[in-house]
N, C-alpha and C positions, 0 to 999 in steps of 0.2 A: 593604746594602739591595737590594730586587731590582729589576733594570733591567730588567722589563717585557717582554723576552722570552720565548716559549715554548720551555722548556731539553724539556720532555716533551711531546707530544698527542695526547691518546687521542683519536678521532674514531668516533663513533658505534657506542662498542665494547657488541657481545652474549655472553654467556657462558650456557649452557644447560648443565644436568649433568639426561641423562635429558627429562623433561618440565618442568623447575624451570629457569626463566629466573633466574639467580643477578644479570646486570649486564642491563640494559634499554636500547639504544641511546645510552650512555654518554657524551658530549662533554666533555672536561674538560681544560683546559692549565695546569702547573705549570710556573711565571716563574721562570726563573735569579736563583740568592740568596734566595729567599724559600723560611721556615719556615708548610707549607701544615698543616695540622691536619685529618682526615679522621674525623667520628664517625657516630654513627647507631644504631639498634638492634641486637641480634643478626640475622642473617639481612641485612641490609642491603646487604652485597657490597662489604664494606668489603675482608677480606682481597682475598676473590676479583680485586681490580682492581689490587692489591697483586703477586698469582699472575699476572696477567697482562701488567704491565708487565715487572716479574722473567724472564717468559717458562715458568714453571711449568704457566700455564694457556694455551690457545690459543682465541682468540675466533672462534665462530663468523660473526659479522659486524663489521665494524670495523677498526683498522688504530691500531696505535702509533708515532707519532716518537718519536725522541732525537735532539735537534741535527739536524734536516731528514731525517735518514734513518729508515726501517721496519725497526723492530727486531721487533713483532708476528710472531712464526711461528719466531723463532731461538731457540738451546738457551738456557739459565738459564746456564751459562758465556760463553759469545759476551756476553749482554749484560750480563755480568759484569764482562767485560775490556773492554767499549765506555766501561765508567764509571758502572755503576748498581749499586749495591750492598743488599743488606737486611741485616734481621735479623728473628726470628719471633718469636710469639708462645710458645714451647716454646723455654724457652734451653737446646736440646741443645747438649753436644761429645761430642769424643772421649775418652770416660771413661777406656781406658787409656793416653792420652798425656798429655805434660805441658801446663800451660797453655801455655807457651811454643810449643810443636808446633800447639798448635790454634790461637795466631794465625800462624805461619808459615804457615799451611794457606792462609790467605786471601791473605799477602803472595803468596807462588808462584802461586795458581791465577789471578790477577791479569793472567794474561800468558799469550798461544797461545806452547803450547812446542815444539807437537805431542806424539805418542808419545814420542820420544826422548827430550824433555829433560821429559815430564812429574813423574819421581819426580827429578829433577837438582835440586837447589835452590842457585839462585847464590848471591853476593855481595852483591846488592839485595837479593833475597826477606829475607835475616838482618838485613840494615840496615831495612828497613823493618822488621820484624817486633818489633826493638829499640827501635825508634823507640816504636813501634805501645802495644807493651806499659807503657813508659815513662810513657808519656802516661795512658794509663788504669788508671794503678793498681795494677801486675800485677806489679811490678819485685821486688819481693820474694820471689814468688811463684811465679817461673817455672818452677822444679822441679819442681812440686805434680800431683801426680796430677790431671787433668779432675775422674773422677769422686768425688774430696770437696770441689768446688767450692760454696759457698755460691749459692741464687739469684741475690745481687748480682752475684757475681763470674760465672758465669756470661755472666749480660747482660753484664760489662764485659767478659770474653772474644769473646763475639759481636760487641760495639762495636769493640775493635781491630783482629778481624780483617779488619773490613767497612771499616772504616777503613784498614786497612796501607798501601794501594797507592792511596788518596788518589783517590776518586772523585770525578765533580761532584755524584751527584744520591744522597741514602744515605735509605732507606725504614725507617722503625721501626714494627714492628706491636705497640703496648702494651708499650711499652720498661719501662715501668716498673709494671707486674701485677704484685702480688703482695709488693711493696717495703715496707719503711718510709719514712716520712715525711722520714728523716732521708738513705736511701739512694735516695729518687726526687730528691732535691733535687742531691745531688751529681753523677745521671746527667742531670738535665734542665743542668744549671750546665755539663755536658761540650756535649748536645747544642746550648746558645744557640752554645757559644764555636767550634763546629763548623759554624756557620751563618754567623758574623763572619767567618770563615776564608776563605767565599766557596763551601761546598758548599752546595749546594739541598736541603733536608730534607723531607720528609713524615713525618706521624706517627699514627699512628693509635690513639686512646685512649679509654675508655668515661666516663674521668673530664672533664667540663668545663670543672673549674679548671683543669685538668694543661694541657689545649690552650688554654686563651683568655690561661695564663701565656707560655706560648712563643711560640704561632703566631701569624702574623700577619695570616693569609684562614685562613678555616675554611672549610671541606667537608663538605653534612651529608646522608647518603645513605640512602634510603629502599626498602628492595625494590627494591634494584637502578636506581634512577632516583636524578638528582640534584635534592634536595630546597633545599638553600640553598648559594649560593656567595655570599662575603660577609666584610667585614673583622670580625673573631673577637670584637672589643666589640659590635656590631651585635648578631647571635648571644646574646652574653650576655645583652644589656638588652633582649631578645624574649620576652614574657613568655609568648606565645601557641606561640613554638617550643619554650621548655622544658616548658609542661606537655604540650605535646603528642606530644612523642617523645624527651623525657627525665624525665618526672611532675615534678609538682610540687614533686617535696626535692631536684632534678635538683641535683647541686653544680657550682656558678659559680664 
């Protein structure tokens, strides 16, 4: 359960591409151990806040913690290896490497090696990377070319490797797009017991039920402003916030 500290905080973050205010003086803290659930419309700046905790995107006004320090303005690696991991919306890999290779990719890069020991991959990198694969499904697998990866297996490659090196805080943007019924249930069934574990989760998903199943505060963002923050039943049995910026077949 989450003990009510602020593990992330975004403070009054702006993000602007061009004349398109994408995040709108943004205020928002994600509590260590708790599964936060982030939806909203298209256009909303759901990723974009995603891109900027990650460090992908750079805010023009505003400032990001992680664990008391400002991470806002450092590479996408740096807050990588501070302990903040993703996955995207596009379950790319490395199509001609093996699955195995593309989660090794995440255990190693886990860790300032500098230049030298960048292409060196220890002893840990393999052990977790073993670990990594094990856990999600992949153990059979490992050989397997990237590029004749099933969508699921994809996402569970993305999953391990973001996983490898055992982060506090692991961001999912529509982890499970695109899925069967049968194979979103096995990857949401990964992410609960990833939560139990004691990593802090956010997720980001257009489907309702998918987050008012997991999460436990939802996050509901509107053109770039935060429209409802709130325990994720609340949210559900709102009848006035579904039809309003999820219509009225909105699924609950």
């Amino acid at each position: 359960m989450p003990n009510g500290d602020a593990l992330i905080d975004c403070r009054g973050v702006t993000v602007r591409f061009g004349g398109v205010t994408a995040i709108s003086n943004l205020s928002l803290s994600i509590r260590e151990g708790e599964i936060l659930g982030i939806a909203g419309p298209n256009g909303a700046g759901k990723t974009t806040l995603f891109n900027v905790i990650s460090g992908h995107v750079k805010p023009v006004a505003g400032e990001v913690l992680f664990a008391g320090e400002r991470i806002s303005g450092l590479p996408p690696h740096k807050i990588f290896q501070r302990g903040v991991a993703r996955t995207f919306q596009l379950a790319d890999v490395i199509t001609e490497q093996s699955f195995y290779a593309n989660v090794l990719v995440g255990a190693h890069f886990a860790k300032d090696r500098g230049l030298r020991g960048m292409f060196r991959f220890g002893a840990g990198s393999y052990v977790a990377a073993d670990t990594a694969a094990e856990r999600y499904g992949l153990g059979n697998r490992l050989g397997i070319r990237g590029g004749t990866a099933s969508l699921f297996e994809r996402k569970m490659i993305m999953l391990a490797s973001a996983m490898a090196h055992k982060p506090s805080v692991l961001l999912l943007d529509e982890p499970v797009g695109g899925l069967s019924e049968e194979e979103s249930d096995t990857l949401l069934e990964h992410v609960q017991r990833i939560a139990a574990e004691g990593t802090t989760v956010v997720v980001i998903e257009h489907v309702m039920r998918v987050l008012t199943s997991v999460a436990q505060r939802l996050v509901i963002l509107n053109r770039g402003e935060l429209l409802f923050d709130g325990a994720a039943d609340d949210a559900r049995e709102d009848k006035k916030l579904q039809e309003l910026y999820f219509g009225s077949t909105a699924e609950v």
